[in-house]
TIKOL-718670 format. One line per field, with one value per atom (N, C-alpha, C, CB): atom name; residue number from 0; chain; x, z, y. Coordinates in Angstrom, 1 decimal. Atoms other than C-alpha are relative to their C-alpha. Glycine has a CB too. Example, Ala and Ser with C-alpha at 12.3 -4.5 7.8 and 13.67 -1.06 7.14 Angstrom:
# TIKOL-718670
atom = N,CA,C,CB,N,CA,C,CB;
nr = 0,0,0,0,1,1,1,1;
kette = A,A,A,A,A,A,A,A;
east = 0.9,12.3,0.9,-1.0,-0.9,13.7,-0.8,0.4;
up = 0.0,7.8,0.0,1.2,0.0,7.1,0.8,-1.4;
north = -1.2,-4.5,1.2,0.0,-1.1,-1.1,1.1,0.5;
END
This chain:
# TIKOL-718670
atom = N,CA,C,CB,N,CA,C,CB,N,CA,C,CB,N,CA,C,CB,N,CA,C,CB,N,CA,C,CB,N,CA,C,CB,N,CA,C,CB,N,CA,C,CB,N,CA,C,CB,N,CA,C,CB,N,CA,C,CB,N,CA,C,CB,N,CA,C,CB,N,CA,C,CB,N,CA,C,CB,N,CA,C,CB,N,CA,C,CB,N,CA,C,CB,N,CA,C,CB,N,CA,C,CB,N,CA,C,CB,N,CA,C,CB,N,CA,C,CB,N,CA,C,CB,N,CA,C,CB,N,CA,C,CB,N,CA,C,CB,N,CA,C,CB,N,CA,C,CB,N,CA,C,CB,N,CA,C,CB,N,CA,C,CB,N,CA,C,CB,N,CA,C,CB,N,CA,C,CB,N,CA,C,CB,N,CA,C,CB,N,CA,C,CB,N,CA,C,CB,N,CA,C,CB,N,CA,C,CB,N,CA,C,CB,N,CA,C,CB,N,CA,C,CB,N,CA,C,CB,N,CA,C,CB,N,CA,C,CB,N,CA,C,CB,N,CA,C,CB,N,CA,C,CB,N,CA,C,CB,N,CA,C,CB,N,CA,C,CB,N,CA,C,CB,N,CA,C,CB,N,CA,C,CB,N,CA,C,CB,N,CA,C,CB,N,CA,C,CB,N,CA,C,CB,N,CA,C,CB,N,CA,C,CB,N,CA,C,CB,N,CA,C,CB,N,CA,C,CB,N,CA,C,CB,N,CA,C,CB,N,CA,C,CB,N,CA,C,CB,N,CA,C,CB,N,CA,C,CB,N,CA,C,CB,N,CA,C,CB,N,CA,C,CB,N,CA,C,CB,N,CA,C,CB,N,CA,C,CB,N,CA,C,CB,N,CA,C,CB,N,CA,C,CB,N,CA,C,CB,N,CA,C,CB,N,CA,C,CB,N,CA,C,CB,N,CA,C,CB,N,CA,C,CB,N,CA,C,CB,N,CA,C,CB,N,CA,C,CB,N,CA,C,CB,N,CA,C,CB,N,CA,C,CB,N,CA,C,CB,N,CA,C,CB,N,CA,C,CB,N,CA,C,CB,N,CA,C,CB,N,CA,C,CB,N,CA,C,CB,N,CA,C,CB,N,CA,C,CB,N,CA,C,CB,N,CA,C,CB,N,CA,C,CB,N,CA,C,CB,N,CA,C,CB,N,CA,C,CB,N,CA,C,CB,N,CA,C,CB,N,CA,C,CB,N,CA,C,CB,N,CA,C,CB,N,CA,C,CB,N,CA,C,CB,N,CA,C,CB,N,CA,C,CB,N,CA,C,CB,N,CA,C,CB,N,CA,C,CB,N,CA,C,CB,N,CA,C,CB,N,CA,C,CB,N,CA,C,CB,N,CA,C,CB,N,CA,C,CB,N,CA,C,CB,N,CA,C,CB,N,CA,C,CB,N,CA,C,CB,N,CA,C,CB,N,CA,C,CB,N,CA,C,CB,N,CA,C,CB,N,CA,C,CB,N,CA,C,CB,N,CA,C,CB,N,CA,C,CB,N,CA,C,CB,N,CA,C,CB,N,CA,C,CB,N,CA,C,CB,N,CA,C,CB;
nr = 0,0,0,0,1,1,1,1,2,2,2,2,3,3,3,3,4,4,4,4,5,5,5,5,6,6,6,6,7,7,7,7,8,8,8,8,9,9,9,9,10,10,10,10,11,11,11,11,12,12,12,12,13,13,13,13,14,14,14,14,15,15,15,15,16,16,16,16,17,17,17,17,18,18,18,18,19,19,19,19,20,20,20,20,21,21,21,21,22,22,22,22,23,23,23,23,24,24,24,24,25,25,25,25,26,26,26,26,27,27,27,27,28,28,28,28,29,29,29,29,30,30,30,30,31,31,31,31,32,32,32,32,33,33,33,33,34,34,34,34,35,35,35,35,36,36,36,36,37,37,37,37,38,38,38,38,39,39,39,39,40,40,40,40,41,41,41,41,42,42,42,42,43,43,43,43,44,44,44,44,45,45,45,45,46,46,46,46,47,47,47,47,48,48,48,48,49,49,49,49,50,50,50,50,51,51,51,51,52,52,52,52,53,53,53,53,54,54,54,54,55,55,55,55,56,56,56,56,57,57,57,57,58,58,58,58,59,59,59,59,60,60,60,60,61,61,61,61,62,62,62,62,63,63,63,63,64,64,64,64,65,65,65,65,66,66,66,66,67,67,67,67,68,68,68,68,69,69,69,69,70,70,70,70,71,71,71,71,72,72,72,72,73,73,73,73,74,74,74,74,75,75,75,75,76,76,76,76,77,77,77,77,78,78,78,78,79,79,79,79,80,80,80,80,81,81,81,81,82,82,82,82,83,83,83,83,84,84,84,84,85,85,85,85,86,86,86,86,87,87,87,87,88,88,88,88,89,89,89,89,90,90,90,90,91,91,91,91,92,92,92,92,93,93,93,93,94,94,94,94,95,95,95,95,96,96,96,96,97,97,97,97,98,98,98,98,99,99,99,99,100,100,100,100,101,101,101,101,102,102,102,102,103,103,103,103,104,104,104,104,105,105,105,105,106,106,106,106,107,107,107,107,108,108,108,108,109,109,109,109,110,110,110,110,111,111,111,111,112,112,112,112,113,113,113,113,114,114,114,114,115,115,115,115,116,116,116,116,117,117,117,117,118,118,118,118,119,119,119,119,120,120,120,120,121,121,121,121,122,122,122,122,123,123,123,123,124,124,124,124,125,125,125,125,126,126,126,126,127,127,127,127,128,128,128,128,129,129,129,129,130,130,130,130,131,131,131,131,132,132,132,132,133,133,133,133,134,134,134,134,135,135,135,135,136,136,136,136,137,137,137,137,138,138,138,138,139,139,139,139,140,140,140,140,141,141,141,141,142,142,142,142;
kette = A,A,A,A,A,A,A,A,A,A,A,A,A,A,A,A,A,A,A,A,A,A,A,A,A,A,A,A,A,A,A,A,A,A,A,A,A,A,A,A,A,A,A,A,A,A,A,A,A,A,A,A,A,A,A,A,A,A,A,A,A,A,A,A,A,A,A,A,A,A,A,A,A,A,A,A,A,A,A,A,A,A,A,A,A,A,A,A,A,A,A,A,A,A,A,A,A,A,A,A,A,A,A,A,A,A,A,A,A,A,A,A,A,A,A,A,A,A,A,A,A,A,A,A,A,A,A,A,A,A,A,A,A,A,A,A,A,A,A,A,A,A,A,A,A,A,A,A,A,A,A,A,A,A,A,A,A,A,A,A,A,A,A,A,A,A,A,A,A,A,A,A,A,A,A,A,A,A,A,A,A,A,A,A,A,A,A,A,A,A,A,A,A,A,A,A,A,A,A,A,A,A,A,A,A,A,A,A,A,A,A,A,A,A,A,A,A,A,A,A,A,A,A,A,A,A,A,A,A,A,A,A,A,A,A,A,A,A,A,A,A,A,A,A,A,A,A,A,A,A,A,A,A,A,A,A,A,A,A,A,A,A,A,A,A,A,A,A,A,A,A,A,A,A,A,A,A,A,A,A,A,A,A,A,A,A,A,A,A,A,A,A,A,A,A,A,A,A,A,A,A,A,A,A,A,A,A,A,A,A,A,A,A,A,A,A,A,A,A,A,A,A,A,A,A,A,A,A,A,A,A,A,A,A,A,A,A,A,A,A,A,A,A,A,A,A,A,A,A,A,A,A,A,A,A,A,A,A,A,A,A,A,A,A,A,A,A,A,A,A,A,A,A,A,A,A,A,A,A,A,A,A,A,A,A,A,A,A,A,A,A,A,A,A,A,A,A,A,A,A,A,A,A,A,A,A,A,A,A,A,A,A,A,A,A,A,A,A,A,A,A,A,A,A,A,A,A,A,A,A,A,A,A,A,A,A,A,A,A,A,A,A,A,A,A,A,A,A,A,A,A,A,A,A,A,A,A,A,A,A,A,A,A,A,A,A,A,A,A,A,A,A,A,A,A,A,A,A,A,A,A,A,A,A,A,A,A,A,A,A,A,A,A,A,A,A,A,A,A,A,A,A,A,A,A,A,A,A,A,A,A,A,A,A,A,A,A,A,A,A,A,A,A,A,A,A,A,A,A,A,A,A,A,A,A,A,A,A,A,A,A,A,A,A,A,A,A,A,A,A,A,A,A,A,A,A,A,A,A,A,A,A,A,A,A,A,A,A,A,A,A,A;
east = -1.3,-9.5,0.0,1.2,-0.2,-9.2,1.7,-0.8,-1.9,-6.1,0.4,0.1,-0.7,-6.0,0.7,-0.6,-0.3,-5.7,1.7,-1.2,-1.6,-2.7,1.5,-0.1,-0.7,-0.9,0.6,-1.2,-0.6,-1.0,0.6,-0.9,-1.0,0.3,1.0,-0.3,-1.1,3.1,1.0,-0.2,-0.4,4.1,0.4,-1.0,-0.1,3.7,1.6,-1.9,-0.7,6.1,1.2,-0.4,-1.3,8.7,0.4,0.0,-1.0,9.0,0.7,-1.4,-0.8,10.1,1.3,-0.7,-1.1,12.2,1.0,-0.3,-1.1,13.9,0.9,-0.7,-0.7,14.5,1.0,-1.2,-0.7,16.1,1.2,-0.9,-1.3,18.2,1.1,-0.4,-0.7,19.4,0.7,-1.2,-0.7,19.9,1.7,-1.3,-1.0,22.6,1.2,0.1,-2.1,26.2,0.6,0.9,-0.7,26.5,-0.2,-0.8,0.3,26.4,1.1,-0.7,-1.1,28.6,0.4,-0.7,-1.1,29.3,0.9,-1.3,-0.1,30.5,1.6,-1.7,-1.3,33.4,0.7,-0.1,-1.2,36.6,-0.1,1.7,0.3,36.9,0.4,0.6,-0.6,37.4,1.6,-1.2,-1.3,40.7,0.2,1.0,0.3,41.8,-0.5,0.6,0.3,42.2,-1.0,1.1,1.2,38.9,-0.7,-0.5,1.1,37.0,0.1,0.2,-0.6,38.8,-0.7,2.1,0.3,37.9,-2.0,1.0,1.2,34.5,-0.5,-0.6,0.8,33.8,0.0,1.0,0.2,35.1,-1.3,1.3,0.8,32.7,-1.3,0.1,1.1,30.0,-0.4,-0.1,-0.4,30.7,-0.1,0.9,0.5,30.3,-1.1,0.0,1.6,27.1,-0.7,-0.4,1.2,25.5,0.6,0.2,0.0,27.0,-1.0,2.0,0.5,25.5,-1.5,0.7,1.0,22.2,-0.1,0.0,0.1,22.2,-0.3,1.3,0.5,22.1,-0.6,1.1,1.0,19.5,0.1,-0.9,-0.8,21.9,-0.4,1.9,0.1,20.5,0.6,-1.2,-0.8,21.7,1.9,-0.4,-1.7,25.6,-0.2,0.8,0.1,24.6,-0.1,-1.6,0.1,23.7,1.1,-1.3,-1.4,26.9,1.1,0.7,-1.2,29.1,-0.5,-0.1,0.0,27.2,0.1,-1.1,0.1,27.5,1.3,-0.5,-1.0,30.7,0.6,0.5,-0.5,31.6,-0.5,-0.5,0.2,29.8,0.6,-0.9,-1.3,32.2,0.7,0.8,-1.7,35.2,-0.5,0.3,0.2,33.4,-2.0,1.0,1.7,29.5,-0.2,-0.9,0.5,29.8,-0.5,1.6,0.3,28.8,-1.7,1.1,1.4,24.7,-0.1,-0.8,0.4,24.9,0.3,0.7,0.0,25.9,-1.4,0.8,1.4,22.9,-1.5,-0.4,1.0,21.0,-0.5,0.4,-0.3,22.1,-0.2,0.9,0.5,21.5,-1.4,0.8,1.5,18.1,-0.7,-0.3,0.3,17.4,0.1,0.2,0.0,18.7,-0.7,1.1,0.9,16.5,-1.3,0.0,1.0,13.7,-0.1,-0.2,0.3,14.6,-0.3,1.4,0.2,14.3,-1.3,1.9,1.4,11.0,0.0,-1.0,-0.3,12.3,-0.1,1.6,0.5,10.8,0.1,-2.8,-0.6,11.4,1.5,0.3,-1.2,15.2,0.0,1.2,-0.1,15.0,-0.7,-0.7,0.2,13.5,0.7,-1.2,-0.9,15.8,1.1,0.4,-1.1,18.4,-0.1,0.4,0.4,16.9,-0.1,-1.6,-0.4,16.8,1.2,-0.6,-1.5,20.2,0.9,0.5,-0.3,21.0,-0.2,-1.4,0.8,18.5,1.1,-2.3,-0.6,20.6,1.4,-0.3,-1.7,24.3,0.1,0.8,0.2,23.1,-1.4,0.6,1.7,19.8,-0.1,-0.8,0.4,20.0,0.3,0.7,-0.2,20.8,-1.5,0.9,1.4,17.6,-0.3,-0.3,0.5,17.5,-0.4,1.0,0.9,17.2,-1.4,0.4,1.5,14.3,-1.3,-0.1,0.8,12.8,0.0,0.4,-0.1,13.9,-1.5,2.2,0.5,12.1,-1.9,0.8,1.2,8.9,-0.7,-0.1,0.7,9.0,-0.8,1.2,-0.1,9.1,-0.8,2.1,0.9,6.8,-1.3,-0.3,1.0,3.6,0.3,-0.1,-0.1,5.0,0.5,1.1,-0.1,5.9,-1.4,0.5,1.2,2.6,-1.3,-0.4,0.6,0.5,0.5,-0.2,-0.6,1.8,-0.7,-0.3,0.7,0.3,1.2,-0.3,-0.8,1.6,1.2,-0.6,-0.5,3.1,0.0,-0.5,0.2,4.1,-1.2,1.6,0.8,2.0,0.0,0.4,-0.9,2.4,-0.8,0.0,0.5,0.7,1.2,-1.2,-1.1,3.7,1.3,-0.2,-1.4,6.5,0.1,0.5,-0.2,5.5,0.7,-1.1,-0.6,6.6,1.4,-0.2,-1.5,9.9,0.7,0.1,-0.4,9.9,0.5,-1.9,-0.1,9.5,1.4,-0.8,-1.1,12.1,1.0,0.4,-1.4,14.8,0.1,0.1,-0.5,14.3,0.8,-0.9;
up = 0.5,6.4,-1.5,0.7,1.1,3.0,-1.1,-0.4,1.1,-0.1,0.4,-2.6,0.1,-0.1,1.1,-0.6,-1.6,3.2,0.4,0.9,-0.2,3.7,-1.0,0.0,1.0,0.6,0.5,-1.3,0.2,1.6,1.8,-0.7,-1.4,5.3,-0.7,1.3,0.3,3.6,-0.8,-0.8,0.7,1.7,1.2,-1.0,-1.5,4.8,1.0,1.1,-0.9,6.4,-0.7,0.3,0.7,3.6,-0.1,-1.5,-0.4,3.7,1.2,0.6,-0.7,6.6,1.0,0.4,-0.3,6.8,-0.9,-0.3,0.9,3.7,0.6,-1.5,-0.5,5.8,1.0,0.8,-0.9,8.5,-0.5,0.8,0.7,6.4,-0.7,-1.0,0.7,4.0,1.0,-0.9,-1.0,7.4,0.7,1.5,-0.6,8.5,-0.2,-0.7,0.4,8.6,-0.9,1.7,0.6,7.7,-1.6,0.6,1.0,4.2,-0.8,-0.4,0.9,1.9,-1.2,-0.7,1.4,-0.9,0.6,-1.5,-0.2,1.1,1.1,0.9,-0.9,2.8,-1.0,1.1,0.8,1.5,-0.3,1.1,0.4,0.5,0.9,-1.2,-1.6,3.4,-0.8,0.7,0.2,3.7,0.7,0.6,-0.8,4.5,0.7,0.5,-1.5,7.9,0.3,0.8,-0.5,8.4,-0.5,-0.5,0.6,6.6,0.9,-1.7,-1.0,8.8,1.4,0.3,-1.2,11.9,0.5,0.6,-0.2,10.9,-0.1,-0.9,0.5,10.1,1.8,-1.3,-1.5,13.9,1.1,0.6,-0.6,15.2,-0.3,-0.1,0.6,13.1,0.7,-1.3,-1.2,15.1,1.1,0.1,-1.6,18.3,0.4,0.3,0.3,17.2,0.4,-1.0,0.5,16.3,1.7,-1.8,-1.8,20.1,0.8,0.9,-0.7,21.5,-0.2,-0.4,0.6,19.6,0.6,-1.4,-0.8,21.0,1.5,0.0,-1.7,24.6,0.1,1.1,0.0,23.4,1.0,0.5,-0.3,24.5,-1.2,0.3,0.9,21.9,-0.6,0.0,0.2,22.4,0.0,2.3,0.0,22.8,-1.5,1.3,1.2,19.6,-1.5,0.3,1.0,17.7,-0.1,-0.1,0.1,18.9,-0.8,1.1,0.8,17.3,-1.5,0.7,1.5,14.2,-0.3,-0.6,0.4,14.1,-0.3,1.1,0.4,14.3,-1.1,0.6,1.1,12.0,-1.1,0.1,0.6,9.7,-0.2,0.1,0.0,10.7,-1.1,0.8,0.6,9.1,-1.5,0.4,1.7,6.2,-0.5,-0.6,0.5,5.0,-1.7,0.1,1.4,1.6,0.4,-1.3,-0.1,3.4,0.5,0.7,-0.7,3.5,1.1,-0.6,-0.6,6.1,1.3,-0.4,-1.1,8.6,0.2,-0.5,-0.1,7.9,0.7,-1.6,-0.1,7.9,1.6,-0.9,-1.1,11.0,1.2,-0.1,-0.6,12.8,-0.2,-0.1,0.1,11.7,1.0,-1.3,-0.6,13.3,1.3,-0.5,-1.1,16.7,-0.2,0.6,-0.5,16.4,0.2,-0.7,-0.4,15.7,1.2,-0.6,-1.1,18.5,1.2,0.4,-1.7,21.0,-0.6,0.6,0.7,19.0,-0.6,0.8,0.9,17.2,-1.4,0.4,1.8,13.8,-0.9,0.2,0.4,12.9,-1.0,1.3,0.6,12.9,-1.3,1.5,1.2,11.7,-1.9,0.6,1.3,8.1,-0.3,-0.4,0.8,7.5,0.1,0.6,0.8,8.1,-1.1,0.9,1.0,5.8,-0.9,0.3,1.1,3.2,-0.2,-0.3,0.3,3.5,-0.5,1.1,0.4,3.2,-1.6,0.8,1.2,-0.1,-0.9,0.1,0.9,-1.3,-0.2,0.5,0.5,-0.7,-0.9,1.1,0.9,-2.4,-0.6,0.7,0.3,-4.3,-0.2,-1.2,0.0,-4.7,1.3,-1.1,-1.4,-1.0,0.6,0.7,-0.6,-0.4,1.1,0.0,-1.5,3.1,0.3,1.0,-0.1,3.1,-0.3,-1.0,0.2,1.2,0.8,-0.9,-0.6,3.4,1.4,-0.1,-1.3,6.6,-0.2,0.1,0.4,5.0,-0.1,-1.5,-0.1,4.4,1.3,-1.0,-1.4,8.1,1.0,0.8,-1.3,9.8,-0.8,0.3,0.2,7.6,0.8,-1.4,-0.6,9.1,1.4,-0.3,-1.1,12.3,0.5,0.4,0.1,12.1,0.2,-1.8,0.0,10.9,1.1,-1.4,-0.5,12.3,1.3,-0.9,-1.0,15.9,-0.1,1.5,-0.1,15.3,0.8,-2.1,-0.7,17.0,-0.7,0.8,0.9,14.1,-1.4,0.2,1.2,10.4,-0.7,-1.1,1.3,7.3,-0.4,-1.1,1.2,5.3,-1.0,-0.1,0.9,2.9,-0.4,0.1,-0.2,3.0,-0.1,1.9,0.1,3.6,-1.2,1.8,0.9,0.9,-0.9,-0.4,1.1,-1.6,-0.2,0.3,-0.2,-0.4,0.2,1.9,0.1,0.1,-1.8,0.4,1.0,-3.7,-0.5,-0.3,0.4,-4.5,-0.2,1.1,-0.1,-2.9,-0.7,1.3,1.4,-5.4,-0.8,-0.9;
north = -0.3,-3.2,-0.4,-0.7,0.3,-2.7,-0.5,1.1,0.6,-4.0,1.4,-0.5,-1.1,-0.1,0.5,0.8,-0.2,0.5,-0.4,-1.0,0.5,-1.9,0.3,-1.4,-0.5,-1.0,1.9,-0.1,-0.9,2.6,0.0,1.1,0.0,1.5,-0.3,-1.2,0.3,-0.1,1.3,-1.2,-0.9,2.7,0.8,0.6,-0.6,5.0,-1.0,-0.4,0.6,2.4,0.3,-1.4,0.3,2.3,1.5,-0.9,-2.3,6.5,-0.1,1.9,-0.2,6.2,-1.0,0.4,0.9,3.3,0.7,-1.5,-0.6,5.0,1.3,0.5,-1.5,8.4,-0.5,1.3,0.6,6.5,-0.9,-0.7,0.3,4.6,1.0,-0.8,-1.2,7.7,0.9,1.0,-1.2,9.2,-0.6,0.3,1.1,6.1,0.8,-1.7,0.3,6.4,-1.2,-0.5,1.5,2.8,0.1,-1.6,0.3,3.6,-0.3,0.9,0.8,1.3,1.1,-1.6,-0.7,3.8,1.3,0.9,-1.4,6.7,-0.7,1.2,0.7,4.0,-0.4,-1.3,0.7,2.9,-1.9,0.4,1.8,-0.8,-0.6,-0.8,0.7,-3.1,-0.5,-1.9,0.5,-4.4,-1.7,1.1,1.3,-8.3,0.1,-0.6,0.0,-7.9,0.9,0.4,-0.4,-5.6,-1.2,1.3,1.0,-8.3,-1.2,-0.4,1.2,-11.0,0.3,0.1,0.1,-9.1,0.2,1.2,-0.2,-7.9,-1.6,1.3,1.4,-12.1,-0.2,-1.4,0.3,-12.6,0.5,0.5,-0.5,-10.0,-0.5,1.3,0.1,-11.5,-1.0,-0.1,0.9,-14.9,0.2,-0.3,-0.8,-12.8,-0.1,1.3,0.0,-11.8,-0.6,-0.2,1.1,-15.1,-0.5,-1.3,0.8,-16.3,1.0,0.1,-1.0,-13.4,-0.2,1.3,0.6,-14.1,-1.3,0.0,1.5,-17.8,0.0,-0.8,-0.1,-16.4,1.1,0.1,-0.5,-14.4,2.0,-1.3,-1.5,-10.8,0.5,0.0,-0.2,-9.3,1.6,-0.3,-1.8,-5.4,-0.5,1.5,0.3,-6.9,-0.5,-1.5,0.7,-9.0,1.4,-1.3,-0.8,-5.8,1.4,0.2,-0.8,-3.7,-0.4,0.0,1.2,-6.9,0.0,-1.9,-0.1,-6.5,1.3,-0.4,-1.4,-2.7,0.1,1.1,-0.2,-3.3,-0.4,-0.3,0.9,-5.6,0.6,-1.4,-0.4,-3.5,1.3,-0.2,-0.9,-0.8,0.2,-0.5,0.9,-2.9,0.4,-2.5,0.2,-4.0,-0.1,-2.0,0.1,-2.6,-0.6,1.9,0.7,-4.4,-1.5,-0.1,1.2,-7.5,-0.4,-0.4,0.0,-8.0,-0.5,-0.5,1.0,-10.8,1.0,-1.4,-1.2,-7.9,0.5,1.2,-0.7,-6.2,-0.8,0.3,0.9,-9.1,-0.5,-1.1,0.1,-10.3,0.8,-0.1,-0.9,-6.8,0.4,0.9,0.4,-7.4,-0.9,-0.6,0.5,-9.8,-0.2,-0.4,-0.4,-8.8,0.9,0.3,-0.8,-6.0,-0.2,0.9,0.6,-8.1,-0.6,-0.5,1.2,-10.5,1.0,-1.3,-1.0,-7.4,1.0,1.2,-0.9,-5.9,1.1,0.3,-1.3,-2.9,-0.5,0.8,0.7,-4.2,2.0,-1.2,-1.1,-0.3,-0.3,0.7,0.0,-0.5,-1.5,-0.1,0.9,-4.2,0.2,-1.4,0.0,-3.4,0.9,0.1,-0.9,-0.6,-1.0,1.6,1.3,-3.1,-1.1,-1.0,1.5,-6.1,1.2,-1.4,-0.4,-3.0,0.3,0.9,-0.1,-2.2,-1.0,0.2,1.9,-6.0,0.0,-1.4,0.5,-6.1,1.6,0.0,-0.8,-2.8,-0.1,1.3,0.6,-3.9,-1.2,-0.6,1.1,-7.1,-0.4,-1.1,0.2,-7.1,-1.3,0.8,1.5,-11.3,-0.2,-1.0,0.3,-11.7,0.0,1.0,0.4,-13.5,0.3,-1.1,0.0,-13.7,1.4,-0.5,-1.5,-9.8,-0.1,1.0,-0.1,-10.2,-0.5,-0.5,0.8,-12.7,0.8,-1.4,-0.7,-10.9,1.7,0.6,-1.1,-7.7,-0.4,0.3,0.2,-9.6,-0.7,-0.6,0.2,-10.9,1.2,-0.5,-1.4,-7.8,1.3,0.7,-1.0,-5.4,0.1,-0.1,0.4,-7.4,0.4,-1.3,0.0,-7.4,1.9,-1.4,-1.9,-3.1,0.4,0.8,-0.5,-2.6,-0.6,-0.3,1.1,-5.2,-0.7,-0.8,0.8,-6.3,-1.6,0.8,1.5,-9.8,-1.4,-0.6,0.4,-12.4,-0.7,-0.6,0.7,-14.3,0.4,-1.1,-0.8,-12.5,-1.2,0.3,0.6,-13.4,-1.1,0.4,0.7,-16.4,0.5,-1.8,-0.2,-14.4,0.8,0.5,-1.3,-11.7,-1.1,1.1,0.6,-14.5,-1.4,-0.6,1.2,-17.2,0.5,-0.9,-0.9,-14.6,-0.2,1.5,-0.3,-14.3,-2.0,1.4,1.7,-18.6,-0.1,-1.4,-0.1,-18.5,0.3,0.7,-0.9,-15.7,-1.0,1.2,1.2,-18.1,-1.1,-0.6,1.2,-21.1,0.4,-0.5;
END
């Protein structure tokens, strides 16, 4: 396996994480602005979520963040969050279109970034454990 080789997997990977995203509904510019109370309820649902995630329900956990992203998609941590249920149930697909979505509602919303550099390795490469070549990057970033 060559640098070029993986480089042009990644590429290959990010076309079509980009078509799948461009194809979403959830897209923050094409919605109205949340309002309190959406932002209030999508925070409750977000709290669902992370309960739902704890007892490792991971499809209920990513309905509660779909929702909540519903209410209000200006908030990365949604995204982020529905990343991470996708990963916890192995659809490392959906999860990197979510951690770009995350890195596109908020391009300093580290954890996107870091979520993004978990789950490329693990797309491409089923390994059992990502990079730390791929996630020290994203350790950095966050300082």
């Amino acid at each position: 396996m060559t640098l070029q080789s993986i480089f042009d997997d990644h590429i290959k990977a990010h076309d079509k994480v980009n078509i799948q995203a461009s194809d979403s509904e959830d897209t923050a510019s094409s919605r109205k602005a949340p309002t309190v109370e959406d932002k209030a309820k999508a925070e409750k649902l977000k709290q669902e979520g992370n309960s739902l995630m704890t007892a490792k329900k991971y499809e209920d956990a990513i309905k509660a963040y779909t929702q909540a992203i519903t209410l209000d998609a200006t908030n990365p941590v949604y995204y982020s969050n529905r990343a991470a249920g996708y990963s916890s149930k192995g659809d490392h697909f959906s999860a990197i279109a979510d951690a770009n979505k995350a890195i596109e509602v908020d391009p300093n919303y580290s954890k996107g970034h870091h979520r993004l550099g978990y789950e490329y390795p693990l797309y491409q490469y089923p390994w059992p454990s990502p990079s730390p070549v791929i996630i020290q990057p994203c350790i950095l970033f966050d300082r």
